[in-house]
C-alpha positions as a Markdown table, in Angstrom:
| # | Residue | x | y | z |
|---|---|---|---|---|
| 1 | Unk | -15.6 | -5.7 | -20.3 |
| 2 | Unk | -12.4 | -4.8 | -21.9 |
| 3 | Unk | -9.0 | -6.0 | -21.1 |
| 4 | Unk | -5.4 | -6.2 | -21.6 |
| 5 | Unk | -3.5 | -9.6 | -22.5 |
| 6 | Unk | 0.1 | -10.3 | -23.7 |
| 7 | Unk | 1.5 | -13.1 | -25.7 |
| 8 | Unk | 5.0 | -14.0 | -24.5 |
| 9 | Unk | 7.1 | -15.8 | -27.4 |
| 10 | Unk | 11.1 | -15.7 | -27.1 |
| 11 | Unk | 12.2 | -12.6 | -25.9 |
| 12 | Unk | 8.8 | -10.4 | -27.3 |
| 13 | Unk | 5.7 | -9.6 | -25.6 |
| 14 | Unk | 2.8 | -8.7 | -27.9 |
| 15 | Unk | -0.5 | -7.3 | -26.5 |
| 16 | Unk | -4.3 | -7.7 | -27.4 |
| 17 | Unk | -7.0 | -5.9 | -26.0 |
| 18 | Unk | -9.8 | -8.5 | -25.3 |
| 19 | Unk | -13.6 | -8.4 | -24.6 |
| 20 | Unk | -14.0 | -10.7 | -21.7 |
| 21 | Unk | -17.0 | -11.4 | -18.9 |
| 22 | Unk | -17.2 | -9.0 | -15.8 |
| 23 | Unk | -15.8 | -11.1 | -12.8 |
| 24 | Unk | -17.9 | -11.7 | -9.9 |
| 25 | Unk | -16.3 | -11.3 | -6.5 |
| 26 | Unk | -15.6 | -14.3 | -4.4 |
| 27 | Unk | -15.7 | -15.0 | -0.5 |
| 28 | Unk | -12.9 | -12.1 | 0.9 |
| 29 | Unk | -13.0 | -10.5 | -2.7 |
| 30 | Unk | -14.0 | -7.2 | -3.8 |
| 31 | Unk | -15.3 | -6.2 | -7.4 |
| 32 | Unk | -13.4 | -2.4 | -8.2 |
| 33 | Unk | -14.4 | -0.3 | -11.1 |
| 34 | Unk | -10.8 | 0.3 | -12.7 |
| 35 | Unk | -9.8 | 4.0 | -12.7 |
| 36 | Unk | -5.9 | 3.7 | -13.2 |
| 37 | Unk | -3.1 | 1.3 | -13.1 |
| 38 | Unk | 0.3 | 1.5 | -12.7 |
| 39 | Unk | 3.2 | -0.1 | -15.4 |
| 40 | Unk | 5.7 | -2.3 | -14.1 |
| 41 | Unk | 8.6 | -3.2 | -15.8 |
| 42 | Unk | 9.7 | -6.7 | -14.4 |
| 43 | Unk | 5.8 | -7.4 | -16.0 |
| 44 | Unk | 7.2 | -7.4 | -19.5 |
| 45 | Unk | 10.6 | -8.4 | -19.2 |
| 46 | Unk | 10.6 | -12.0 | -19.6 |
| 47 | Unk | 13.8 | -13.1 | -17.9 |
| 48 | Unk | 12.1 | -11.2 | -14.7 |
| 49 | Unk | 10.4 | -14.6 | -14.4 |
| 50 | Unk | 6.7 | -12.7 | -14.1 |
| 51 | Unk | 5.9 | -14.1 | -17.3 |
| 52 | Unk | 6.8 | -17.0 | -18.7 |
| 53 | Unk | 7.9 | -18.1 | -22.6 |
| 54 | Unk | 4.7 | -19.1 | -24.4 |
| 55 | Unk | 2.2 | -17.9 | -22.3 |
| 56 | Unk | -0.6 | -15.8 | -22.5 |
| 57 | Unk | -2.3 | -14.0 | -19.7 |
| 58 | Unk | -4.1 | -10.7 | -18.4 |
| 59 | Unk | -2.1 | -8.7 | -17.4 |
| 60 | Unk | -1.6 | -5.4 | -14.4 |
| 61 | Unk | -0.6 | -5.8 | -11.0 |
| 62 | Unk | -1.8 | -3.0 | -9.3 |
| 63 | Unk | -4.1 | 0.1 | -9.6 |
| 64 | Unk | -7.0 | 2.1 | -8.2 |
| 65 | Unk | -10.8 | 2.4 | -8.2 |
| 66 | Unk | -14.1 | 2.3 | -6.7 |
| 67 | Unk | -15.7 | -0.8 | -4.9 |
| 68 | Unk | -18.4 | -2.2 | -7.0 |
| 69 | Unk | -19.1 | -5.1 | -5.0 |
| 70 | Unk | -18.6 | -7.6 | -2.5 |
| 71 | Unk | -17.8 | -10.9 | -1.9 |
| 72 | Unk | -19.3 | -12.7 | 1.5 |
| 73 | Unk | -17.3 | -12.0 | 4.7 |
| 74 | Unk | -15.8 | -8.5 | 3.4 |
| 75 | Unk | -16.3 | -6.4 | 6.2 |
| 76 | Unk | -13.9 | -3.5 | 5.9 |
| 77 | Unk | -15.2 | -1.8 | 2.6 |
| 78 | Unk | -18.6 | -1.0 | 0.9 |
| 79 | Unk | -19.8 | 0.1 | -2.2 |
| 80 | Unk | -18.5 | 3.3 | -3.7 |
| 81 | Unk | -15.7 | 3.3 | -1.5 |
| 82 | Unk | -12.4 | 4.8 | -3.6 |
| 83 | Unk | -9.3 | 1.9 | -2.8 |
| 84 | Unk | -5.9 | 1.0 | -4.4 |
| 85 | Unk | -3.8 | -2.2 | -4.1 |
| 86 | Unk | -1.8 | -5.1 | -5.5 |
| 87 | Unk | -4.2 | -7.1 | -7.8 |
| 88 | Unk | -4.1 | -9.3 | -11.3 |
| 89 | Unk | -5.7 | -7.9 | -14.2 |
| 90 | Unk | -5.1 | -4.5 | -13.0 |
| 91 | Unk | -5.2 | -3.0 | -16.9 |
| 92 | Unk | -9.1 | -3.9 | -16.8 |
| 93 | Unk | -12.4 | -2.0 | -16.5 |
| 94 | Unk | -13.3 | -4.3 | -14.0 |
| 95 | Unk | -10.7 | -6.7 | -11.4 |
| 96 | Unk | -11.4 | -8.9 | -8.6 |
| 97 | Unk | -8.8 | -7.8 | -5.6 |
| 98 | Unk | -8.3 | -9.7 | -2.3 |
| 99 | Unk | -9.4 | -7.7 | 0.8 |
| 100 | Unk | -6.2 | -7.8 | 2.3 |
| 101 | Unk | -4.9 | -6.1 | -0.4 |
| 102 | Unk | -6.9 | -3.2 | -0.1 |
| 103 | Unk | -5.7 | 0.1 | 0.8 |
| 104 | Unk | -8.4 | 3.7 | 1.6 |
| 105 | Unk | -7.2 | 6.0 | -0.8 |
| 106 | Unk | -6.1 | 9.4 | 0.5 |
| 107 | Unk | -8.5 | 12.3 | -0.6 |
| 108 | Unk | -5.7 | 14.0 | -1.9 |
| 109 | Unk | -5.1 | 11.9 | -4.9 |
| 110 | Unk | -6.4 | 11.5 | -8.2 |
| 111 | Unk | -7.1 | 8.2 | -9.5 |
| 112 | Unk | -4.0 | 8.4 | -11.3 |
| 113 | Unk | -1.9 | 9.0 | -8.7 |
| 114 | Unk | -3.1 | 6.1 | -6.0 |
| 115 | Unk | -2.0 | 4.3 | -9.2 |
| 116 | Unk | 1.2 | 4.8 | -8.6 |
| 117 | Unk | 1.6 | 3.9 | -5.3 |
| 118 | Unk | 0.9 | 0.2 | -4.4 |
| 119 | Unk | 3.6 | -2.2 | -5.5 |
| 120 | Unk | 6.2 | 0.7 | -5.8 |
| 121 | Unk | 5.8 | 1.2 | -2.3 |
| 122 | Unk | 4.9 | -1.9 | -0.8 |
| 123 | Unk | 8.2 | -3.3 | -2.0 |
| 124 | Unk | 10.2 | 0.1 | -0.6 |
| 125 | Unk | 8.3 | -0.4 | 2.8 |
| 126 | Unk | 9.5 | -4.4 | 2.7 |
| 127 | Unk | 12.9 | -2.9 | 1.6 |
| 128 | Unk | 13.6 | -0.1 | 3.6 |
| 129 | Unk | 12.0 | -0.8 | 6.8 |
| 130 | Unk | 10.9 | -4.6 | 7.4 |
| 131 | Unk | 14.4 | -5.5 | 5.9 |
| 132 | Unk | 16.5 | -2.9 | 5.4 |
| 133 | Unk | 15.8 | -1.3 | 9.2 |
| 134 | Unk | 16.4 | 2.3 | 7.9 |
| 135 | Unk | 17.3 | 4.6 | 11.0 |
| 136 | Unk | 16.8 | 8.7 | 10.8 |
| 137 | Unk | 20.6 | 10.0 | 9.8 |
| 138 | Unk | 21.5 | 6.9 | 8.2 |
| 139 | Unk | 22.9 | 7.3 | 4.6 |
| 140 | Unk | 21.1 | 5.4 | 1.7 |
| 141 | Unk | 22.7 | 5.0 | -1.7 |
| 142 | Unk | 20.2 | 4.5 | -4.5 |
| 143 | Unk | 21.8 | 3.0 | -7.8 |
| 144 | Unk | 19.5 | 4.0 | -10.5 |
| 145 | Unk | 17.3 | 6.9 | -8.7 |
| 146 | Unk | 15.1 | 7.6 | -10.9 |
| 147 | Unk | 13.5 | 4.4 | -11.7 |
| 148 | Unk | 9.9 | 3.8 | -10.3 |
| 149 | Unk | 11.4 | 2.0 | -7.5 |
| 150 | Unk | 14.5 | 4.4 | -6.9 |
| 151 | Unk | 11.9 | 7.2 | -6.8 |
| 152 | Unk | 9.7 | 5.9 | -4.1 |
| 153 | Unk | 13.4 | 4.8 | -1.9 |
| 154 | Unk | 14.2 | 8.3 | -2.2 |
| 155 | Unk | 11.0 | 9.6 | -1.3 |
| 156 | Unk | 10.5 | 6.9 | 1.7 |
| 157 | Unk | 14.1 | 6.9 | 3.1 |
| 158 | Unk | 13.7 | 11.0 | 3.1 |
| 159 | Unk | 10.8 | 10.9 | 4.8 |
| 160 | Unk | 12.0 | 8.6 | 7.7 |
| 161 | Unk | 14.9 | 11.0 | 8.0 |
| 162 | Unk | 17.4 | 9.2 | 6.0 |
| 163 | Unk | 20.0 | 10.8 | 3.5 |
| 164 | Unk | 20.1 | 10.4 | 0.3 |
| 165 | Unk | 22.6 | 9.5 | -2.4 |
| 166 | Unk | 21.8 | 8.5 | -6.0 |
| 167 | Unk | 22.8 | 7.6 | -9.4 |
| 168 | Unk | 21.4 | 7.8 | -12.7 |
| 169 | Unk | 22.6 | 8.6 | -15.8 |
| 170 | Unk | 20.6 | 11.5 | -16.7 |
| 171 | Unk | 21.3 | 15.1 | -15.4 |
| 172 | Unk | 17.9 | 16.1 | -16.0 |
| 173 | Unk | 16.2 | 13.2 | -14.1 |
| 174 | Unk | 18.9 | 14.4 | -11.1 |
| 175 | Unk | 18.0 | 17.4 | -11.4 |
| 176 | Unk | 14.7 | 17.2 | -10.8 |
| 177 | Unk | 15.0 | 14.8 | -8.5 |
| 178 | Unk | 17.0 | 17.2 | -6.5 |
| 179 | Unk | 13.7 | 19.5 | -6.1 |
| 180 | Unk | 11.4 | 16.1 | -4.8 |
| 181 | Unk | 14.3 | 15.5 | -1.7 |
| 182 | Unk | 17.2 | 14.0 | -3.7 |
| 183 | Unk | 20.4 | 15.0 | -1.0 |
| 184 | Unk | 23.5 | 14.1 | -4.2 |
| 185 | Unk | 23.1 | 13.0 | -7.3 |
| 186 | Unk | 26.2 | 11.4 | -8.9 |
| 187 | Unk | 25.3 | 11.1 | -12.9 |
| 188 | Unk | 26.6 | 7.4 | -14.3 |
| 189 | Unk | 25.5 | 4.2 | -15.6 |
| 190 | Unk | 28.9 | 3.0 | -14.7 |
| 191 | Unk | 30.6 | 1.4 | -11.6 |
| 192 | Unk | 32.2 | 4.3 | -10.7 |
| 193 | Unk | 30.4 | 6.1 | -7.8 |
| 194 | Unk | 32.6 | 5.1 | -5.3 |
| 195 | Unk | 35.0 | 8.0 | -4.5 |
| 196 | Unk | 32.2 | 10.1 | -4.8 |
| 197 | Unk | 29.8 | 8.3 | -2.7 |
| 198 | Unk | 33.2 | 8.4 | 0.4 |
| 199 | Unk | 33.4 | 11.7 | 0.3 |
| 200 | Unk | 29.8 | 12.4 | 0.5 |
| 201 | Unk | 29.8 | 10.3 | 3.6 |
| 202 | Unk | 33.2 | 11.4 | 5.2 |
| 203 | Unk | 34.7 | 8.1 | 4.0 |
| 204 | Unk | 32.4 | 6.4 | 6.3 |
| 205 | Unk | 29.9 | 4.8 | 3.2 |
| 206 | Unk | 26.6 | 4.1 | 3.8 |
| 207 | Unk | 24.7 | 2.2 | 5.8 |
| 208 | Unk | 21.8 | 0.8 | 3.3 |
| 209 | Unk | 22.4 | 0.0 | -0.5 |
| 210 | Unk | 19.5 | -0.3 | -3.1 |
| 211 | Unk | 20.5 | -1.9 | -6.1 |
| 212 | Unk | 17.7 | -1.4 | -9.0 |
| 213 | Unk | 20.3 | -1.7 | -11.7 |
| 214 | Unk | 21.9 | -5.3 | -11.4 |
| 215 | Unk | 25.1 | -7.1 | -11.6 |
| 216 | Unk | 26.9 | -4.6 | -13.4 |
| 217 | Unk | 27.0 | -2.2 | -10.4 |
| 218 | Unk | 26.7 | -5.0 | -7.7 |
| 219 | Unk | 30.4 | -4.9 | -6.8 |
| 220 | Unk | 30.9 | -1.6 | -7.0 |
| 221 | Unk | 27.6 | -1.1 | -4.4 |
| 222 | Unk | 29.6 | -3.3 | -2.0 |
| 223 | Unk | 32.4 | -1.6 | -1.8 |
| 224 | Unk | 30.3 | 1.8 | -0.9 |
| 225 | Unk | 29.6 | -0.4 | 2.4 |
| 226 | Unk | 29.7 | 0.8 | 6.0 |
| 227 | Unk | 30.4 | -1.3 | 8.7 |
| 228 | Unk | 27.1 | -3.4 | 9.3 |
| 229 | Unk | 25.7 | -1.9 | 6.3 |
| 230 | Unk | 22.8 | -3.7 | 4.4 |
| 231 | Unk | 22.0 | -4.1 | 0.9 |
| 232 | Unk | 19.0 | -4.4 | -1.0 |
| 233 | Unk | 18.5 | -6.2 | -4.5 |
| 234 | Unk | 15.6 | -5.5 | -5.9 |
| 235 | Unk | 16.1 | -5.7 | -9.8 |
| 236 | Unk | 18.6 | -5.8 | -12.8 |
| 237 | Unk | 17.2 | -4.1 | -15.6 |
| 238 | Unk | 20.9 | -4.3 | -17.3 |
| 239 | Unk | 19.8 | -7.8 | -17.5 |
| 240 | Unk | 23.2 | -8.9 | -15.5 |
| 241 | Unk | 21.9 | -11.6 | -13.2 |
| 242 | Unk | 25.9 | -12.2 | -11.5 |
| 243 | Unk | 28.9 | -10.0 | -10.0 |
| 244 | Unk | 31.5 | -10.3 | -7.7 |
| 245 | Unk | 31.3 | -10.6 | -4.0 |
| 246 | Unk | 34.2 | -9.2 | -2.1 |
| 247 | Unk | 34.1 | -12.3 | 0.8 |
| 248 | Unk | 36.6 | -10.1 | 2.7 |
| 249 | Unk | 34.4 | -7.2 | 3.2 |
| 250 | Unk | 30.9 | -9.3 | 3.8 |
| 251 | Unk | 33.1 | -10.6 | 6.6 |
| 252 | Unk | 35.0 | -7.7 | 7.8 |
| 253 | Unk | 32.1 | -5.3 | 7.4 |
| 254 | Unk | 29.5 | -8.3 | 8.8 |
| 255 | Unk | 27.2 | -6.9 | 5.9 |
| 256 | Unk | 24.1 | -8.2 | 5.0 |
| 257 | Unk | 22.7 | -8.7 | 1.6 |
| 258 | Unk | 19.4 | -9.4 | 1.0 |
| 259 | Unk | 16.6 | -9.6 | -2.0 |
| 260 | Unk | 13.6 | -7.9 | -2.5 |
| 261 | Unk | 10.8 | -10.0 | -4.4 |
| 262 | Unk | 7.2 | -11.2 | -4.4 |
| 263 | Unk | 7.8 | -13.9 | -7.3 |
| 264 | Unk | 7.7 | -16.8 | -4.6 |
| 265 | Unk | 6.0 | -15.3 | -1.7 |
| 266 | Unk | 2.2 | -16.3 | -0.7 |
| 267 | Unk | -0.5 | -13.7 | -0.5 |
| 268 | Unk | 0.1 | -14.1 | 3.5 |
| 269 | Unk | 3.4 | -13.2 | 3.4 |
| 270 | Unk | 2.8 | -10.4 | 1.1 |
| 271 | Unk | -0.3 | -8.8 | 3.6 |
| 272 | Unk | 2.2 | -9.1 | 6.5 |
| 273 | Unk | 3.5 | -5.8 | 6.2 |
| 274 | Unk | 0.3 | -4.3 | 5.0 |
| 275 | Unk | -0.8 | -3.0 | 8.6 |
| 276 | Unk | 2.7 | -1.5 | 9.2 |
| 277 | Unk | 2.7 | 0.1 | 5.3 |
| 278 | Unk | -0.7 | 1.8 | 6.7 |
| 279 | Unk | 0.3 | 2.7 | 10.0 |
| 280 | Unk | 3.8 | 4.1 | 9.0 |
| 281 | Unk | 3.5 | 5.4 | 5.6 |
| 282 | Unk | 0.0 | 5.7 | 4.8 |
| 283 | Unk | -0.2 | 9.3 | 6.6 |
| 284 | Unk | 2.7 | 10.3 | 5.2 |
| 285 | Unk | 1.3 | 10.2 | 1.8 |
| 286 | Unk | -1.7 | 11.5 | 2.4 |
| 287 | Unk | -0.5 | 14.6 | 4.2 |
| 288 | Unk | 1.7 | 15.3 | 1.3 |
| 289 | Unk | 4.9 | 14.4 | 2.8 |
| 290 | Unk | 5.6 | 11.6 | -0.1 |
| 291 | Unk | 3.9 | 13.1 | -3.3 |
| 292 | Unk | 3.1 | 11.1 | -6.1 |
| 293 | Unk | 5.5 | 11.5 | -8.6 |
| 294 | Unk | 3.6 | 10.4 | -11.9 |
| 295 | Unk | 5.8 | 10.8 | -15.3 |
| 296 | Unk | 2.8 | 10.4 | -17.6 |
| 297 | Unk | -0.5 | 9.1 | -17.6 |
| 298 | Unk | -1.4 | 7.4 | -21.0 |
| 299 | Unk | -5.1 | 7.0 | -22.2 |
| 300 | Unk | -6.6 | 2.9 | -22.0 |
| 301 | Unk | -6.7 | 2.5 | -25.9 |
| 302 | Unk | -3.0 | 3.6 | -25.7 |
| 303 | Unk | -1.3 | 0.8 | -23.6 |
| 304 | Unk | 1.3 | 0.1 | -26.5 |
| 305 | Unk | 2.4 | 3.6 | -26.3 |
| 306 | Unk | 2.8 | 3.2 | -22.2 |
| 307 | Unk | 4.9 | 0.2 | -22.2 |
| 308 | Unk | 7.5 | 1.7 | -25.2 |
| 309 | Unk | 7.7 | 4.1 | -22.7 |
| 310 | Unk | 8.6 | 2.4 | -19.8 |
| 311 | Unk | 10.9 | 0.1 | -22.2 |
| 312 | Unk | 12.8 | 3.6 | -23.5 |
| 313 | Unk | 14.1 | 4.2 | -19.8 |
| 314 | Unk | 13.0 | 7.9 | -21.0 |
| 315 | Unk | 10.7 | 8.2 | -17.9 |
| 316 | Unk | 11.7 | 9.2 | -14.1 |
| 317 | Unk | 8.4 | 8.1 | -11.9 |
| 318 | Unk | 5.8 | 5.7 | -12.6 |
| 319 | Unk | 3.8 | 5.6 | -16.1 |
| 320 | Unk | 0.2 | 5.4 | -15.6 |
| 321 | Unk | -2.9 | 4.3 | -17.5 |
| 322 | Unk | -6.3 | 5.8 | -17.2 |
| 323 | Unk | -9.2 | 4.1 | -17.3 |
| 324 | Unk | -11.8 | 5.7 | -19.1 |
């Protein structure tokens, strides 16, 4: 079969596409016929700590397709079944995936689509509801909406009856955000969304912060606080791993900062939320109430093309790849 692999050396990532054995499903393991797989960009950034200098590795960590077989003690899913999950080697014709990992995929999505959903979503439901206890009426500020990940907040904290600010630096990407559910958008890459984010909320500020942009809008999220407000790390992709802390406000305020990773979490403590993701969200996607929201879906022999894309901050969504 044929799969993708990247070389990490300094600060590049080079990709191959390698011809490598079919992988034979394991006790608890399940053997999927690749349709499409989802980019993500802490994946080929090396100081997100996913990859390490000098070394070389399949790559994709999530994706969709049709069960092909099964390892003993599977008992949930058969052949031909259509799934999508969190699983290593994802950019693949063929990948092994953990049971637990599994999700049904909804009959309203293309391959494509179900892509787009797992880690995106996974890490919003850990974020938003296991952590970040979002309440209907609440106020969310999203700094850099129209990331993958500031995509699925919006769509999730709308959903659960939240309001929704966000920032971004494009108009258009605001703008069209502003048709999938989007309730302000402020346009800035800057730490400057304060007075704007007050008088959206009354002065009042909101009650959960997601940071997808990093250090260099960290203070300025804190200050966009509530009282007993929570905030939500969950990448830096302007590659600023500190900022200040106003103390007097984490104390005043009794706010609670938090991060959102899977780099040193077990697979058990990954699954955890898995029956809650299902119970609470699952139906909400596949009644249409959070649509995919795909930017493009790039061909297999075009996975170079994909990740420039991703790396050119161009896209609003997720970037696919389809699995011919």
């Amino acid at each position: 079969m044929q799969s993708y692999w990247m070389q990490a050396d300094d600060e590049v990532a080079t990709l191959s596409l390698r011809e490598v054995p079919t992988p034979t499903p394991g006790p608890g393991q399940l053997l999927l016929r690749v349709r499409a797989a989802g980019l993500n960009r802490g994946e080929f950034i090396l100081g997100h700590g996913l990859t390490k200098k000098g070394a070389v590795k399949q790559i994709g960590m999530e994706g969709a397709g049709e069960v092909v077989a099964l390892g003993a003690g599977v008992q949930r899913f058969a052949q031909g079944d259509p799934v999508f999950g969190r699983f290593p080697g994802a950019f693949s014709e063929y990948a092994l995936i953990d049971e637990r990992e599994v999700i049904p995929m909804p009959a309203n999505l293309s391959w494509a689509e179900a892509a787009s959903f797992p880690i995106t979503f996974a890490v919003v439901y850990d974020m938003l509801v296991v952590q970040g206890h979002v309440a209907p009426g609440e106020w969310v500020l999203v700094a850099g909406v129209s990331s993958g990940v500031g995509v699925a907040a919006m769509q999730m904290a709308r959903a659960l009856g939240a309001r929704v600010i966000g920032t971004s630096g494009s108009p258009e990407k605001l703008e069209r955000l502003a048709t999938l559910g989007l309730d302000i958008g402020i346009c800035t890459r800057k730490p400057d969304f304060y007075d704007a984010v007050m008088q959206a909320t009354a002065g009042k500020g909101v009650d959960l912060v997601v940071n997808a942009v990093g250090g260099s809008v960290f203070a300025e999220c804190v200050r966009t606080m509530a009282f007993e407000a929570r905030l939500a790390t969950v990448g830096y992709v302007d590659g600023v791993l500190h900022g200040d802390l106003d103390i007097e406000a984490l104390h005043a305020k009794r706010l609670t900062l938090f991060g959102v990773s899977n780099k040193m979490r077990s697979i058990e403590q990954r699954v955890a939320a898995n029956p809650g993701f299902v119970a609470d969200i699952l139906p909400l996607i596949a009644s249409g109430r959070i649509p995919p929201v795909v930017d493009t879906v790039y061909p297999f022999a075009q996975m170079a093309e994909a990740k420039a894309r991703m790396e050119s901050n161009l896209h609003a969504g997720k970037i696919v790849v389809a699995v011919p």
